[in-house]
Z-matrix of the N, CA and C atoms (Angstrom, degrees):
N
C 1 1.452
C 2 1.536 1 108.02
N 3 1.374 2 131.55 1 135.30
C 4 1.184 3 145.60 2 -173.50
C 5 1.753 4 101.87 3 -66.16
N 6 1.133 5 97.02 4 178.00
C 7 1.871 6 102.56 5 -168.32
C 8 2.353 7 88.27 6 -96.47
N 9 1.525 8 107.73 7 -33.51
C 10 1.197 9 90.31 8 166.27
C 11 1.242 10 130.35 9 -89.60
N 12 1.457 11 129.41 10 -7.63
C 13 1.339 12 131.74 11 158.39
C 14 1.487 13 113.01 12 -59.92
N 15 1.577 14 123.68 13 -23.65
C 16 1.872 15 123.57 14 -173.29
C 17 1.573 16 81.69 15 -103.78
N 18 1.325 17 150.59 16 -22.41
C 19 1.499 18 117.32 17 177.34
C 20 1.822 19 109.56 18 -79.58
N 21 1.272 20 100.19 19 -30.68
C 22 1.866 21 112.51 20 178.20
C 23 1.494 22 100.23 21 -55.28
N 24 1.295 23 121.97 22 -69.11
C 25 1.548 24 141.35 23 170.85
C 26 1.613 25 111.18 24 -26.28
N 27 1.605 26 96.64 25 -50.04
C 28 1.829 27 91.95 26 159.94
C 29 0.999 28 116.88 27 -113.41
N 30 0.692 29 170.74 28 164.70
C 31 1.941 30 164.40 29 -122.78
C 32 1.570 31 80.17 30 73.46
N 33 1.529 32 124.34 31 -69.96
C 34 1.669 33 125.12 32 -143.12
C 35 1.887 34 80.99 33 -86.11
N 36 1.292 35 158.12 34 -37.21
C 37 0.864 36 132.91 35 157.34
C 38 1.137 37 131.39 36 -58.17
N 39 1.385 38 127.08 37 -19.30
C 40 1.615 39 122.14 38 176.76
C 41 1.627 40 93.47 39 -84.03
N 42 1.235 41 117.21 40 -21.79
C 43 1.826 42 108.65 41 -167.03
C 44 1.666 43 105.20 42 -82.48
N 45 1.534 44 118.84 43 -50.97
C 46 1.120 45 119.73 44 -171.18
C 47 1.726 46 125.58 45 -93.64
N 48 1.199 47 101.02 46 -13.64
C 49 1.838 48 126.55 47 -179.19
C 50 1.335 49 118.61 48 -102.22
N 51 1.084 50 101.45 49 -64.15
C 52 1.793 51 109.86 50 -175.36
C 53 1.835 52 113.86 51 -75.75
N 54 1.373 53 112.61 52 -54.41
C 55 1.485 54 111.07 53 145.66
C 56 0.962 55 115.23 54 12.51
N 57 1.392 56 91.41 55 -117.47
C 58 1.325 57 135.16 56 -153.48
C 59 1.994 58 119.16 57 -49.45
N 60 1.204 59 99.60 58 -20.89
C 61 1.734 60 142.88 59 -149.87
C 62 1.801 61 89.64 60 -98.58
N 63 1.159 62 99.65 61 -59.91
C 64 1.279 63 128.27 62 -166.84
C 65 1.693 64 107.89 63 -65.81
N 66 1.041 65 97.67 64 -69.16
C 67 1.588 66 101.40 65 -172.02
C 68 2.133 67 99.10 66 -69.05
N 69 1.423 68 133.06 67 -49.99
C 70 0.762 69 160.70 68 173.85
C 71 1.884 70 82.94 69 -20.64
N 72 1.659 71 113.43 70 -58.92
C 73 1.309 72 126.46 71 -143.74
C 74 1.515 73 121.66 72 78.18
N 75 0.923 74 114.50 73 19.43
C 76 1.679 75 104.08 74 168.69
C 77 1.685 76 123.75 75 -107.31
N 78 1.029 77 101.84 76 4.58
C 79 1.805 78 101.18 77 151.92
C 80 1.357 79 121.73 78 -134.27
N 81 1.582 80 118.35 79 148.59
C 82 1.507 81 128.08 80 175.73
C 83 1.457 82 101.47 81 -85.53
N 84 1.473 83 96.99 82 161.73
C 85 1.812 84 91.77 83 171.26
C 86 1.188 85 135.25 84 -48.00
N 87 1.531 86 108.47 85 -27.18
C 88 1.282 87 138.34 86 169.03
C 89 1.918 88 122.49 87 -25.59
N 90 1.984 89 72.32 88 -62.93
C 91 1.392 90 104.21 89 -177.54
C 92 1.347 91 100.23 90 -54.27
N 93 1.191 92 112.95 91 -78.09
C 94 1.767 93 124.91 92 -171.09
C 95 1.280 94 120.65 93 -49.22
N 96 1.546 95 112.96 94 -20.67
C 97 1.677 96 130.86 95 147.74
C 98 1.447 97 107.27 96 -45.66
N 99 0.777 98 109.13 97 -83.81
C 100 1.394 99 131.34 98 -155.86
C 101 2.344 100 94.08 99 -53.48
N 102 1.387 101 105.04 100 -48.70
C 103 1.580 102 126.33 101 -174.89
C 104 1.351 103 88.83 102 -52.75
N 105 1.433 104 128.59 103 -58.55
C 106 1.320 105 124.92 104 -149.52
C 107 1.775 106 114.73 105 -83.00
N 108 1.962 107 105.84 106 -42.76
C 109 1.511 108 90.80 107 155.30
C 110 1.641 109 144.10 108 -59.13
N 111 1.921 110 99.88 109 -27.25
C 112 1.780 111 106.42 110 165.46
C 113 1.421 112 104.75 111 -47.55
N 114 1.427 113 100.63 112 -58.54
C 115 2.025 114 110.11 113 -163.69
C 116 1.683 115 101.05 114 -50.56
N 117 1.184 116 123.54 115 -42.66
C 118 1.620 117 130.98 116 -142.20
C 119 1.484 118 118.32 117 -106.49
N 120 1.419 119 94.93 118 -38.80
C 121 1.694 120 111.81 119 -170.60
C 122 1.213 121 107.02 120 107.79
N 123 1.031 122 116.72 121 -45.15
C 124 1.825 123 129.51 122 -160.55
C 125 1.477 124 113.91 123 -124.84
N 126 1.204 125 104.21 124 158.54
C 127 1.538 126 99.10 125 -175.59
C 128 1.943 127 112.03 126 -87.46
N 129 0.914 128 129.40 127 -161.06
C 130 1.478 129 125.73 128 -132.83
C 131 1.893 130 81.58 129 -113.07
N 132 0.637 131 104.42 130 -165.29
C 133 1.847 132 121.07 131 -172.45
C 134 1.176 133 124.27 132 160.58
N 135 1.249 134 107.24 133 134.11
C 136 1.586 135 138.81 134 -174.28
C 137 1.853 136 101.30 135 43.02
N 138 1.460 137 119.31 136 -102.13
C 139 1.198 138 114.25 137 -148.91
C 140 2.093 139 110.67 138 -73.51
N 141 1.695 140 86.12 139 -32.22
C 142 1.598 141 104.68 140 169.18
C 143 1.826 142 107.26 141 -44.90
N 144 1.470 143 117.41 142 -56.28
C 145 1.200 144 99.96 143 168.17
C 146 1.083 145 140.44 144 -68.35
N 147 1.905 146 131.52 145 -32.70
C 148 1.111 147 170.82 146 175.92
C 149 1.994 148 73.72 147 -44.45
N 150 1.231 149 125.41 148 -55.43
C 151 1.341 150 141.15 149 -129.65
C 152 2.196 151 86.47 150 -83.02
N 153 1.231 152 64.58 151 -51.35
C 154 2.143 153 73.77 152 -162.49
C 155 1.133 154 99.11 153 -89.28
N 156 1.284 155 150.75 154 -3.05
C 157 1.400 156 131.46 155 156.55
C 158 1.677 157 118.24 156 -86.02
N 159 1.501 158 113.29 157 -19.09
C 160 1.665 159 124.73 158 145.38
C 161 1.140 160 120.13 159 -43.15
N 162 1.345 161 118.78 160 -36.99
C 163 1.559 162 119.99 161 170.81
C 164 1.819 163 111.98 162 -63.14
N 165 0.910 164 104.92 163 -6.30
C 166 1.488 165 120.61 164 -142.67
C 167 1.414 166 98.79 165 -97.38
N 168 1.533 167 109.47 166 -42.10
C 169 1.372 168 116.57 167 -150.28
C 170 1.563 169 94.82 168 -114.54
N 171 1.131 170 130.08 169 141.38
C 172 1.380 171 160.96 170 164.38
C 173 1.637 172 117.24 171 -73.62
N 174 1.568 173 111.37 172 96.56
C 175 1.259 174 118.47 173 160.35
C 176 1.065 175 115.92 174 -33.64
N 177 1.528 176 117.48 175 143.61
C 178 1.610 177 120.78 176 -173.45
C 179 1.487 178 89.62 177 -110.05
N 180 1.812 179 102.62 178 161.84
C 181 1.734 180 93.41 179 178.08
C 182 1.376 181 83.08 180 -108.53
N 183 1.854 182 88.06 181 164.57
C 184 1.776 183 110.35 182 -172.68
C 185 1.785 184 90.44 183 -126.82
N 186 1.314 185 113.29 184 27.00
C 187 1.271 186 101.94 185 175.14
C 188 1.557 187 87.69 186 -131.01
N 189 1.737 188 91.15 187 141.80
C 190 1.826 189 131.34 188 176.74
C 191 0.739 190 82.07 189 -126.22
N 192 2.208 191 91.65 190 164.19
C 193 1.088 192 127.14 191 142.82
C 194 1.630 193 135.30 192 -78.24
N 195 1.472 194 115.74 193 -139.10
C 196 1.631 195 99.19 194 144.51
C 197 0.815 196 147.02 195 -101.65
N 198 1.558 197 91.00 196 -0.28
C 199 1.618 198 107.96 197 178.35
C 200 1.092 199 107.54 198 -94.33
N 201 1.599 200 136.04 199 -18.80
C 202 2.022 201 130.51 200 146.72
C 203 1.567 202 69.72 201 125.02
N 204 1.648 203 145.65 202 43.11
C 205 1.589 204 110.75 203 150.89
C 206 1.512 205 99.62 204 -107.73
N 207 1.179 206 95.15 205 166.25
C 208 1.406 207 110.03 206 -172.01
C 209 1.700 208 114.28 207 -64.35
N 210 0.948 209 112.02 208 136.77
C 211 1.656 210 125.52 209 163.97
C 212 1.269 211 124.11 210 -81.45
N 213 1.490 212 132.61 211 140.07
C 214 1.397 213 114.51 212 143.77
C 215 1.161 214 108.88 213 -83.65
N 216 1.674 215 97.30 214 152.63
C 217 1.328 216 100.25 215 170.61
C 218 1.588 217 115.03 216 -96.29
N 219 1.155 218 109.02 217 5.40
C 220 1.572 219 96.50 218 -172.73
C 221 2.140 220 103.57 219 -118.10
N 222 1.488 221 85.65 220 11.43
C 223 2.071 222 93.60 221 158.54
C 224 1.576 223 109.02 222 -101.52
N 225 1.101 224 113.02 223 154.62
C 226 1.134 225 117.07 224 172.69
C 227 1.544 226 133.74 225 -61.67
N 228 1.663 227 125.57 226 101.61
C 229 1.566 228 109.54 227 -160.71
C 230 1.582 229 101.27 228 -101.30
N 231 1.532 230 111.66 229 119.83
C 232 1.431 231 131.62 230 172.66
C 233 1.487 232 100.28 231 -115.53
N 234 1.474 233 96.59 232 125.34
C 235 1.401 234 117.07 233 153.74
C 236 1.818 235 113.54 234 88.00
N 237 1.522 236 84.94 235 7.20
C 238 1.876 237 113.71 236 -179.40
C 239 1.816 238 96.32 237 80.67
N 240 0.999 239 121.39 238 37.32
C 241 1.853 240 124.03 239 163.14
C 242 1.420 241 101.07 240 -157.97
N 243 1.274 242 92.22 241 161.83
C 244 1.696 243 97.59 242 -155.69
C 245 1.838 244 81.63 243 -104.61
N 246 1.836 245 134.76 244 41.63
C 247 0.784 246 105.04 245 163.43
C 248 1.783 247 105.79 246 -136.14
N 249 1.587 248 94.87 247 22.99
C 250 1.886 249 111.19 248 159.51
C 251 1.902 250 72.69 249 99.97
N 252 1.295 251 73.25 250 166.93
C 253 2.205 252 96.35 251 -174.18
C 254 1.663 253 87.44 252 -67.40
N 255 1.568 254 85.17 253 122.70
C 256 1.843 255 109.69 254 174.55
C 257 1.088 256 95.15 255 -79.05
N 258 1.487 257 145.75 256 -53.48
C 259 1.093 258 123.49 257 -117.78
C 260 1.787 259 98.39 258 -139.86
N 261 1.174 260 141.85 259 133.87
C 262 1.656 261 137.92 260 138.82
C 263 1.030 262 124.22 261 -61.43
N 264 1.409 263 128.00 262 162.74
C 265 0.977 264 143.35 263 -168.73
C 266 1.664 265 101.21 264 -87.40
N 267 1.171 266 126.48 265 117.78
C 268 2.146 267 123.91 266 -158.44
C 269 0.959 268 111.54 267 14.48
N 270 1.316 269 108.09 268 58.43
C 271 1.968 270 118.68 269 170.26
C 272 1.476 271 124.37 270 59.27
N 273 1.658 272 100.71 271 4.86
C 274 1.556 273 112.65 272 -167.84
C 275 1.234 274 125.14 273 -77.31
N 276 1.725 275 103.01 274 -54.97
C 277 1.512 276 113.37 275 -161.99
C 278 1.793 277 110.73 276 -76.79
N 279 1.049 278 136.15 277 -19.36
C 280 1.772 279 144.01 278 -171.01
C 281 1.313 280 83.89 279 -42.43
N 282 1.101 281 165.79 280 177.58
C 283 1.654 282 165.68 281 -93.17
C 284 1.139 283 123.09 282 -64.44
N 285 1.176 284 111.14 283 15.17
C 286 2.043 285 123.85 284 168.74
C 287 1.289 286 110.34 285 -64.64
N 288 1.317 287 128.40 286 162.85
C 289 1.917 288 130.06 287 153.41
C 290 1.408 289 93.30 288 -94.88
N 291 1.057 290 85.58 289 160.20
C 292 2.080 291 116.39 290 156.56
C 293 1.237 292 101.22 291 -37.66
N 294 1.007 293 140.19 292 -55.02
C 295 1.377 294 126.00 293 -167.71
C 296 1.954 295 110.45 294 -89.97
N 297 0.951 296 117.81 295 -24.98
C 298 1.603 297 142.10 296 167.18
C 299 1.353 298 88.91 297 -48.97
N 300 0.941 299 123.06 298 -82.64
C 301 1.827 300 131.38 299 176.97
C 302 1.427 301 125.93 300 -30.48
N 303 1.242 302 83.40 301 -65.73
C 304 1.404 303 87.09 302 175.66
C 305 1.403 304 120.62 303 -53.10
N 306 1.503 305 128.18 304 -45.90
C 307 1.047 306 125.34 305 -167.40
C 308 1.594 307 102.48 306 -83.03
N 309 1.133 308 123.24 307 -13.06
C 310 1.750 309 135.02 308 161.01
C 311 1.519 310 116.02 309 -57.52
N 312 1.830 311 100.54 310 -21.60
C 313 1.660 312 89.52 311 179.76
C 314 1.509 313 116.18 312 -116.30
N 315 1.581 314 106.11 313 -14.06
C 316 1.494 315 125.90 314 146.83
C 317 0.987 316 120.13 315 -91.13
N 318 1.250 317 129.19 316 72.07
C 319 1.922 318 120.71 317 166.63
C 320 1.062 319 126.22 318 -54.49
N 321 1.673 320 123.41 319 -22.46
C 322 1.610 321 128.31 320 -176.00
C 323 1.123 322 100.12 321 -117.76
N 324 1.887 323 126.28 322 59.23
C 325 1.341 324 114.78 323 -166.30
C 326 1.799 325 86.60 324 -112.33
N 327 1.814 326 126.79 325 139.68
C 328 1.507 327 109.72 326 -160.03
C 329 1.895 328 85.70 327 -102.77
N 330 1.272 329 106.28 328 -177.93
C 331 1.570 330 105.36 329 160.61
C 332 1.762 331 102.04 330 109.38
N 333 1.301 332 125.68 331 173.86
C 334 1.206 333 153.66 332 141.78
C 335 1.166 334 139.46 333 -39.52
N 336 1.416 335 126.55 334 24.26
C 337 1.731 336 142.32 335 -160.49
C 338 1.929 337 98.37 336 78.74
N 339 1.559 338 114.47 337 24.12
C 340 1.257 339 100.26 338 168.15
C 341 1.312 340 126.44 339 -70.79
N 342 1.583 341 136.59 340 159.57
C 343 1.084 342 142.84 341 -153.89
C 344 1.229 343 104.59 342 -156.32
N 345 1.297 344 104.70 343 124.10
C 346 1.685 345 107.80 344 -165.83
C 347 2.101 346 109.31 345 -71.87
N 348 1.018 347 94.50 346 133.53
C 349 2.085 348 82.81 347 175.43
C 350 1.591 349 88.14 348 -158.75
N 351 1.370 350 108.15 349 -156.17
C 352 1.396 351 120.62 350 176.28
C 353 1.311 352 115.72 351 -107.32
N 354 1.219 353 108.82 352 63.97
C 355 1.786 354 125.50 353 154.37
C 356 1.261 355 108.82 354 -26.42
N 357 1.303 356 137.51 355 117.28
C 358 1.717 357 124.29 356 138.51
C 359 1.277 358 116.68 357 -100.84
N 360 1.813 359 104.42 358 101.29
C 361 1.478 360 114.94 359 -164.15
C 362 1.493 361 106.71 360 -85.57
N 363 1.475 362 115.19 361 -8.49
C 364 1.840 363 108.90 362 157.48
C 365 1.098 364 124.21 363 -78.10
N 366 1.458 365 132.72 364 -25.83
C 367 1.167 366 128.10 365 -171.23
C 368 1.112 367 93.77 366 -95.58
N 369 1.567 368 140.30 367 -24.36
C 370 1.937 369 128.32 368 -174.53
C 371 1.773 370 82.39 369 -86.46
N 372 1.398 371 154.81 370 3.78
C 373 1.198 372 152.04 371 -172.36
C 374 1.660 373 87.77 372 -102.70
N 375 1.421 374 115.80 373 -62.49
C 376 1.327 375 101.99 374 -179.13
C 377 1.631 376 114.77 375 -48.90
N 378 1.180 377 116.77 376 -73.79
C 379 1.398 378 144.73 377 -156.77
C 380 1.962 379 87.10 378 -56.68
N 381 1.049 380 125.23 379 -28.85
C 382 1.264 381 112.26 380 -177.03
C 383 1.672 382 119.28 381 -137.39
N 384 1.230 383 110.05 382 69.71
C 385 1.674 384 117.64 383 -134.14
C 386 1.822 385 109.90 384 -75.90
N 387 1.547 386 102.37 385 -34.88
C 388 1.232 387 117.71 386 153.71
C 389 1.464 388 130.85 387 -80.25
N 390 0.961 389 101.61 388 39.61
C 391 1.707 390 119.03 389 165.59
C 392 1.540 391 116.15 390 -127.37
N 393 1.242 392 120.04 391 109.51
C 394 2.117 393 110.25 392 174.65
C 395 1.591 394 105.50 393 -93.84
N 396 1.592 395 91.50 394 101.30
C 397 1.516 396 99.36 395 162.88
C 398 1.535 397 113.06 396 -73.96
N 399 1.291 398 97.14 397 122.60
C 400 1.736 399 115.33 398 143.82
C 401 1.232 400 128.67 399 -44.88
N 402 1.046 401 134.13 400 -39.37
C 403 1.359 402 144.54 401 -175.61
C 404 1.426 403 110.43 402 64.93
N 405 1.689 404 126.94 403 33.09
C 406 1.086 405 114.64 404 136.20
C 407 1.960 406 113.02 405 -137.97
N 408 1.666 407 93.21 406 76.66
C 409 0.914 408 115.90 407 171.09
C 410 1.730 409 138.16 408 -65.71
N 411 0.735 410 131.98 409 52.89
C 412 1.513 411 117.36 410 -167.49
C 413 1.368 412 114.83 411 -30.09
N 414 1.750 413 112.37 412 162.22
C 415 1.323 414 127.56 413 -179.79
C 416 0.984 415 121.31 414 -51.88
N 417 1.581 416 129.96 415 -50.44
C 418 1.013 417 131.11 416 145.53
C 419 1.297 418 138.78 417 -12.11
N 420 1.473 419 122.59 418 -66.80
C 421 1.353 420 152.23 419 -172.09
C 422 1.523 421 72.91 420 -68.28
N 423 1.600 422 134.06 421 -72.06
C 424 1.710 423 114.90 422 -130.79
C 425 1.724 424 84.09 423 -66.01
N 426 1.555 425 143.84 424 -39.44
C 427 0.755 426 156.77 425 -130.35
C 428 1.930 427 91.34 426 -68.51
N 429 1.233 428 86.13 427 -54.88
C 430 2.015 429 106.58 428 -170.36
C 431 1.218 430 82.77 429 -52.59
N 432 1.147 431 135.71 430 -70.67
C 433 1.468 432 141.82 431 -110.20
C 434 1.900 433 74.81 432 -89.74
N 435 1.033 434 126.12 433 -79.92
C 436 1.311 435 114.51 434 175.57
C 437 1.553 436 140.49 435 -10.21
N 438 1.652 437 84.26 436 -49.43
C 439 1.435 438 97.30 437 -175.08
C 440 1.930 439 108.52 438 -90.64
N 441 1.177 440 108.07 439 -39.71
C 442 1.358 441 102.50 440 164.13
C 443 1.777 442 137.29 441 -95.26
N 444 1.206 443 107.41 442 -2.94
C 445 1.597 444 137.62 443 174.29
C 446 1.960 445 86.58 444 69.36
N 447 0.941 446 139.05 445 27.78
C 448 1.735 447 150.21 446 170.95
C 449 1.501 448 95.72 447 -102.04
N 450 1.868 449 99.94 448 162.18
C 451 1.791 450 103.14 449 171.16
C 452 1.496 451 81.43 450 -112.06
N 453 1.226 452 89.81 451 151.50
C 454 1.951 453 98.91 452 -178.73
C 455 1.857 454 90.68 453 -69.27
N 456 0.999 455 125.87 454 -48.80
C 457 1.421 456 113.11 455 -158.70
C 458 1.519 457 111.32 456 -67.28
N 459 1.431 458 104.37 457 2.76
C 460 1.795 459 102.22 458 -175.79
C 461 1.607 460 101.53 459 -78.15
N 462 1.091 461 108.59 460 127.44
C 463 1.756 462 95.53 461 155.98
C 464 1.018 463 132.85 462 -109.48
């Protein structure tokens, strides 16, 4: 038998035998010791073992929160805790929209659902020359105006 026919031979025993066995919990290394000289003749060497005691060992997670406890990574993490956003903003916002919020964290914000960001109102002046921006456009609005080179508020 070739040296890649005995790594194929285990690859498909560590994938379909040791696995399954493994995670399951119903064999010690022992076991899979003992599994791998029946299967082989011989006992395991260098990377073959290196191989099945990996089965063995349990990834650690490297993902926190902010408070430094551990995460899984394979649950879903909302709100940076894997138990969905604990907390509102002074108990207020939990049944607000996106835009509800927002204007909850700007109270003196002036304009049309405008939203302060980094507008470049010369280059949307270039790029859309027959349009007179106001400059308190909402996202929305720049969105139209993009897509139809019109200001929604023109009629």
């Amino acid at each position: 038998m070739s040296k890649l026919d005995l790594t194929k031979n285990f690859t498909l025993f560590l994938i379909e035998e040791i696995r399954p066995l493994v995670k399951a919990g119903k064999a010690s290394f022992e076991d899979i010791m003992l599994k791998f000289k029946s299967k082989f003749g011989r006992e395991p060497e260098g990377m073959e073992t290196i191989a099945i005691r990996q089965e063995f060992t349990k990834p650690e997670s490297n993902v926190f929160d902010m408070q430094g406890n551990t995460l899984d990574p394979n649950k879903p993490i909302m709100g940076g805790t894997q138990e969905g956003i604990p907390t509102t903003i002074e108990g207020k916002t939990k049944n607000m929209s996106a835009d509800e919020i927002m204007d909850f964290l700007q109270p003196n914000k002036k304009g049309n659902g405008a939203r302060p960001g980094n507008i470049n109102y010369d280059k949307m002046g270039e790029m859309f020359p027959d349009v007179k921006l106001q400059g308190d456009e909402s996202f929305d609005e720049l969105l139209i105006i993009e897509k139809t080179g019109k200001h929604p508020r023109d009629k």
